[in-house]
C-alpha positions in Angstrom: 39.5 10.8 16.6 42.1 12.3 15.0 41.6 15.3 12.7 38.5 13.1 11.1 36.2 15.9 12.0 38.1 18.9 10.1 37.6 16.5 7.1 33.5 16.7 7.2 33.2 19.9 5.4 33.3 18.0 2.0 29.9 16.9 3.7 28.8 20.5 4.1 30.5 21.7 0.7 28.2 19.1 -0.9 25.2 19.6 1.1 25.7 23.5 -0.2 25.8 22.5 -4.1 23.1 20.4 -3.7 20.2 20.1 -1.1 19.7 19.2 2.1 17.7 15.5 2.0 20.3 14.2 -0.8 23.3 15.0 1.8 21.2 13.3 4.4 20.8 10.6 2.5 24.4 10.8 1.2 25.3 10.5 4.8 22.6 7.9 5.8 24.8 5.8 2.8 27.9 6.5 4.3 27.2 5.3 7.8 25.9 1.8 6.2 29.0 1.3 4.1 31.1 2.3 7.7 29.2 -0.3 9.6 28.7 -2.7 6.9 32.6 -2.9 6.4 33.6 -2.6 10.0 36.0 -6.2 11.7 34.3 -6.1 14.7 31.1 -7.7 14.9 28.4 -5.5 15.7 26.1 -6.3 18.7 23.4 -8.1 17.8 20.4 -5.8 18.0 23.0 -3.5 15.9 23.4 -5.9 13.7 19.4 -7.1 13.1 18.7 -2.9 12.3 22.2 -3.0 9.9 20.8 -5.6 7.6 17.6 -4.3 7.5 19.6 -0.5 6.5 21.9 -2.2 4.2 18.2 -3.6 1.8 17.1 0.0 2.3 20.1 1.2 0.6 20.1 -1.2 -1.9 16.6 -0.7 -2.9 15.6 -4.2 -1.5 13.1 -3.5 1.0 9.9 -1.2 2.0 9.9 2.0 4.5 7.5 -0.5 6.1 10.2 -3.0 7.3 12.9 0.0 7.9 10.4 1.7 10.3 9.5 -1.7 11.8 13.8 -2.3 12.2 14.0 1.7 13.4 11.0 0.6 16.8 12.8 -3.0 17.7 16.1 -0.7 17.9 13.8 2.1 20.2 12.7 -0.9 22.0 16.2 -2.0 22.9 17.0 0.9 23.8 14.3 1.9 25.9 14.1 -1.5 28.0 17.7 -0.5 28.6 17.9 2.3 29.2 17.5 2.1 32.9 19.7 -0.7 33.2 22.3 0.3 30.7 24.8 3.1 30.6 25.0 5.0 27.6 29.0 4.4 27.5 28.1 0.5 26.7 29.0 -0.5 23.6 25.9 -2.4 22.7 23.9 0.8 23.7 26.3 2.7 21.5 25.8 0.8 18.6 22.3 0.1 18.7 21.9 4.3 19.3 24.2 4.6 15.9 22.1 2.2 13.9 18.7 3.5 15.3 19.9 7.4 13.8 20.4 5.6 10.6 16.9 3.4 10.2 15.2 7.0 11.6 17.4 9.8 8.8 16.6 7.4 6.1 13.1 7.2 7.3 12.9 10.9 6.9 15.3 12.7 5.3 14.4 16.4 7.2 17.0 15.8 9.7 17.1 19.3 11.4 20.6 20.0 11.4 23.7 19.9 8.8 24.5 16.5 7.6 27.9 16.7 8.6 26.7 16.8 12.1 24.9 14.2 11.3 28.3 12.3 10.8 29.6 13.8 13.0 27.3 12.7 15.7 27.3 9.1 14.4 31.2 8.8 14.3 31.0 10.1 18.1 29.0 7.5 18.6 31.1 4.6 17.1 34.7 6.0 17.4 35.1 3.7 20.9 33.7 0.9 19.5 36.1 0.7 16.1 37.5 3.2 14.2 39.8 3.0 10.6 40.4 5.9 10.0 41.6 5.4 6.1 38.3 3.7 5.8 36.4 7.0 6.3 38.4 8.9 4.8 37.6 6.8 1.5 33.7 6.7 2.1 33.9 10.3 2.5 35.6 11.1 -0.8 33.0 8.0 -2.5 30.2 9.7 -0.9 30.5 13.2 -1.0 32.9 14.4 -4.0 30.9 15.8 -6.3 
């Protein structure tokens, strides 16, 4: 990715002014919008855990579904993980959406949110990136 990552420290400025779960959540928003708005159609497991993100966001729908979403995703994931390398796509995504369902689940993510973003946008970057696009959802999200 380009210089993408020097431009996360609006994240951090933000996450200084105000606290910690409200950037998390800030960035939690952020990754929906990415994904939600992406050409590329997500794998479908990525895509069952998206919707269910996108309701959470908009208010729509209980912690009770978002944590149900959050274990299908683990499921996924864990039946294959033995089979699946974590290079595939579908294992990519499905790890990106699965971060989301679990930081919105609890907002004490143990780390800055811009690694939080950071982290997510390693995770994505092969499968599509637009770059403008982020760019805009970081100055939506994060300008104070």
């Amino acid at each position: 990715m380009t210089n993408i990552y020097q431009e996360l420290d609006v994240i951090t400025e933000f996450e200084d002014k105000l606290e910690h779960q409200e950037a998390v959540k800030r960035a939690c928003d952020f990754m929906v919008s990415y994904l939600a708005g992406l050409q590329r159609p997500l794998p479908e497991i990525a895509a069952q855990g998206l919707r269910v993100a996108i309701k959470y966001k908009e208010g729509s729908t209980r912690p009770g579904e978002l944590e149900m979403a959050g274990e299908q995703v683990a499921d996924f994931l864990r039946e294959r993980g033995a089979q699946a390398n974590y290079s595939t796509l579908e294992y990519r995504m499905a790890h990106a959406v699965q971060a989301i369902l679990w930081c919105y689940r609890d907002l004490t993510y143990h780390g800055l949110a811009s690694e939080l973003v950071s982290n997510y946008l390693e995770m994505t970057e092969t499968f599509e990136s637009n770059y403008d696009r982020l760019r805009a959802l970081l100055k939506e999200y994060f300008t104070l």
